[in-house]
MISETI-369588 format. One record per residue (C-alpha): residue in three letters; x, y, z; residue number from 1. Coordinates in pm, 1 decimal. Example, Ala and Ser with C-alpha at 12.3 -4.5 7.8 and 13.67 -1.06 7.14 Angstrom:
// residues 2
aa=ALA X=1230.0 Y=-450.0 Z=780.0 i=1
aa=SER X=1367.0 Y=-106.0 Z=714.0 i=2
END
This chain:
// residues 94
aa=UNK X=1239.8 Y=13984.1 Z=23772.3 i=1
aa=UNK X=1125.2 Y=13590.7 Z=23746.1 i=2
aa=UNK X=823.5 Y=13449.8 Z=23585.9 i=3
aa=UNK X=719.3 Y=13156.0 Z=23465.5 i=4
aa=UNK X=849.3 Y=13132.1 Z=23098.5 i=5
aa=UNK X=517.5 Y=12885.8 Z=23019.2 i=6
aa=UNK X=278.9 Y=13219.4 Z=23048.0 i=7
aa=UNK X=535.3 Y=13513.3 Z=23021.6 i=8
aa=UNK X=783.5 Y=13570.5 Z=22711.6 i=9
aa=UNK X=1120.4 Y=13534.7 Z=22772.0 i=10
aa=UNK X=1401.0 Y=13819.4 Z=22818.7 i=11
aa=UNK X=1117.2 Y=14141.3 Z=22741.7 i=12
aa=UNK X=1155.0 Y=14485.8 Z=22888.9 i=13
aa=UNK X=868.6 Y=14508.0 Z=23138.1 i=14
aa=UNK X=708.8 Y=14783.2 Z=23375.3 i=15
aa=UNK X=614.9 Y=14635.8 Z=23710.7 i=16
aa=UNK X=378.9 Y=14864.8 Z=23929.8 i=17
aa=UNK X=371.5 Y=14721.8 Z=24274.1 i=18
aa=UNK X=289.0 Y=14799.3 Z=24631.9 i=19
aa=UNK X=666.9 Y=14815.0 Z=24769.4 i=20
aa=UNK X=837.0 Y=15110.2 Z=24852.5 i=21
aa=UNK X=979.7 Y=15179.5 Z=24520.4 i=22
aa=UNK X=598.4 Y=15103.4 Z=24351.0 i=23
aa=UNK X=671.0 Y=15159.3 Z=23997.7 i=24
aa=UNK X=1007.6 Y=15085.4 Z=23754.8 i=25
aa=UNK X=1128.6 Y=14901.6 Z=23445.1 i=26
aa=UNK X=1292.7 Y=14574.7 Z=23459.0 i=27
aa=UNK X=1436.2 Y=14266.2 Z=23263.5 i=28
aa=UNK X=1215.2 Y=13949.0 Z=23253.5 i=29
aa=UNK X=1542.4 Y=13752.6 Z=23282.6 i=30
aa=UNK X=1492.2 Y=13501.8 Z=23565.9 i=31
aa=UNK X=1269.0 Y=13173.0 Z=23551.5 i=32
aa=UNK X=1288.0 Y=13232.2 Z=23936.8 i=33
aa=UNK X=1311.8 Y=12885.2 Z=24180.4 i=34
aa=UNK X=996.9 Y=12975.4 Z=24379.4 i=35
aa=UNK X=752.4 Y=13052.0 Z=24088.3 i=36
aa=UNK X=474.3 Y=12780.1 Z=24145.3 i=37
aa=UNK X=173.4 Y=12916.2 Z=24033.7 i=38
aa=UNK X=130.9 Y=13087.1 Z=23693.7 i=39
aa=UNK X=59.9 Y=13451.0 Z=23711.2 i=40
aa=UNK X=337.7 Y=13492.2 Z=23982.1 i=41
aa=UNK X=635.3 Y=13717.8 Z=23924.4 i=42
aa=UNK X=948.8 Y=13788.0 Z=24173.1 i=43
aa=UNK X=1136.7 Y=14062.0 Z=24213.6 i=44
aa=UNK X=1509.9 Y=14061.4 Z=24303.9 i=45
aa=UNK X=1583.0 Y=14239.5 Z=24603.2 i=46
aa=UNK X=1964.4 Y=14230.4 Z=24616.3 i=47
aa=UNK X=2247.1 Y=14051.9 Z=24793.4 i=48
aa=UNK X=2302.5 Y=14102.7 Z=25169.5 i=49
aa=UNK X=2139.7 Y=14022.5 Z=25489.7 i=50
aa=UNK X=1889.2 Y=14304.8 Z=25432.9 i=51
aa=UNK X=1760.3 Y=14183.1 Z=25120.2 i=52
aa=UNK X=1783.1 Y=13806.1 Z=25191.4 i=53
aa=UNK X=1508.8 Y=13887.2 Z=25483.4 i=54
aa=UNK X=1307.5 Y=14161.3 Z=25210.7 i=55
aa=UNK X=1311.0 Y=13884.0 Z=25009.2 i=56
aa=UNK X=1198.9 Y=13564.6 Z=25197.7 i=57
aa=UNK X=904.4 Y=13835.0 Z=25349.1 i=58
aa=UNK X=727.2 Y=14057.2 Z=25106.0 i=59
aa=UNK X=399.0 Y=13956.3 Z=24905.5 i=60
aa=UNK X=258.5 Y=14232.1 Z=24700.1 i=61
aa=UNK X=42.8 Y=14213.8 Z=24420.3 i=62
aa=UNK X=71.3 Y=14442.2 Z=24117.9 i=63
aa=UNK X=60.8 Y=14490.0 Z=23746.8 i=64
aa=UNK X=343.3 Y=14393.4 Z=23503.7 i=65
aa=UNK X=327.0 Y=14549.1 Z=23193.8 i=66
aa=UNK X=536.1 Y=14424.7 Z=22877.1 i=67
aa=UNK X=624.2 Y=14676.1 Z=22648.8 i=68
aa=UNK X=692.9 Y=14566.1 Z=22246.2 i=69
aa=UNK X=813.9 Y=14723.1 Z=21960.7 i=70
aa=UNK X=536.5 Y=14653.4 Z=21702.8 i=71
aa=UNK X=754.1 Y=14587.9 Z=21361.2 i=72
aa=UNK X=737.5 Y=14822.6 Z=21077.4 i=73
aa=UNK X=616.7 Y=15113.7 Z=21309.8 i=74
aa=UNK X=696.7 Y=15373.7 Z=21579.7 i=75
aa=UNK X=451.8 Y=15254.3 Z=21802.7 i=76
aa=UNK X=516.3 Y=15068.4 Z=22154.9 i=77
aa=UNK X=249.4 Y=14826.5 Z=22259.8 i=78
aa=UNK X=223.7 Y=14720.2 Z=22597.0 i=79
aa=UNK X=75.5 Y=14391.4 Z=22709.8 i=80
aa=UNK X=5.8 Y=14284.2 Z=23078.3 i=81
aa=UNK X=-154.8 Y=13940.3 Z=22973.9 i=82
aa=UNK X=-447.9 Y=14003.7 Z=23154.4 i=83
aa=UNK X=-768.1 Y=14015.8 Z=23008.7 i=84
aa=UNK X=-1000.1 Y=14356.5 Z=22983.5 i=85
aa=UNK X=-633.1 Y=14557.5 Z=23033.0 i=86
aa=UNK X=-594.6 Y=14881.0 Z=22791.2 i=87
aa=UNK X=-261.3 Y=14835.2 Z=22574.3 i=88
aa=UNK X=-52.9 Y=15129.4 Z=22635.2 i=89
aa=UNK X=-14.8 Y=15285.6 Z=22250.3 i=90
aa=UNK X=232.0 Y=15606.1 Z=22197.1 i=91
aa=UNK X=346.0 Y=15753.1 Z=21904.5 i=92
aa=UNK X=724.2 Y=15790.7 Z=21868.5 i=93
aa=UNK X=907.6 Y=16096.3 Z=21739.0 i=94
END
């Protein structure tokens, strides 16, 4: 995925759950992405190919990214989709 690196931390394990027909998955926030204009925005690589060039230049969805974080000296993961009034997702590790 892409974001803009001014609102979103750079390089973090993320959860993206989106309208598309694969809705929900993991991915690497590893792209400052040429078409980000507006913070807030995130895009989502398609592929290479014909097929993805034209998924690509065509599909809006919105959707929720989630970040998920190690918290140090703990076995917790913390997840935070920068959004305000969002419940940070808290599990304890084995």
């Amino acid at each position: 995925i892409a974001t803009d690196k001014t609102v979103f931390p750079r390089a973090m394990f993320a959860f993206a759950a989106v309208a598309l027909d694969s809705p929900v998955g993991f991915a690497l926030d590893q792209d400052t992405g040429g078409a980000i204009r507006a913070a807030g925005r995130c895009d989502v690589y398609m592929g290479v190919g014909d097929h993805a060039a034209e998924l690509a230049g065509s599909t809006y969805r919105e959707g929720r990214l989630y970040y998920l974080f190690i918290k140090p000296h703990s076995d917790q993961i913390v997840g935070y989709s920068g959004q305000k009034n969002t419940r940070l997702l808290n599990i304890k590790g084995n």
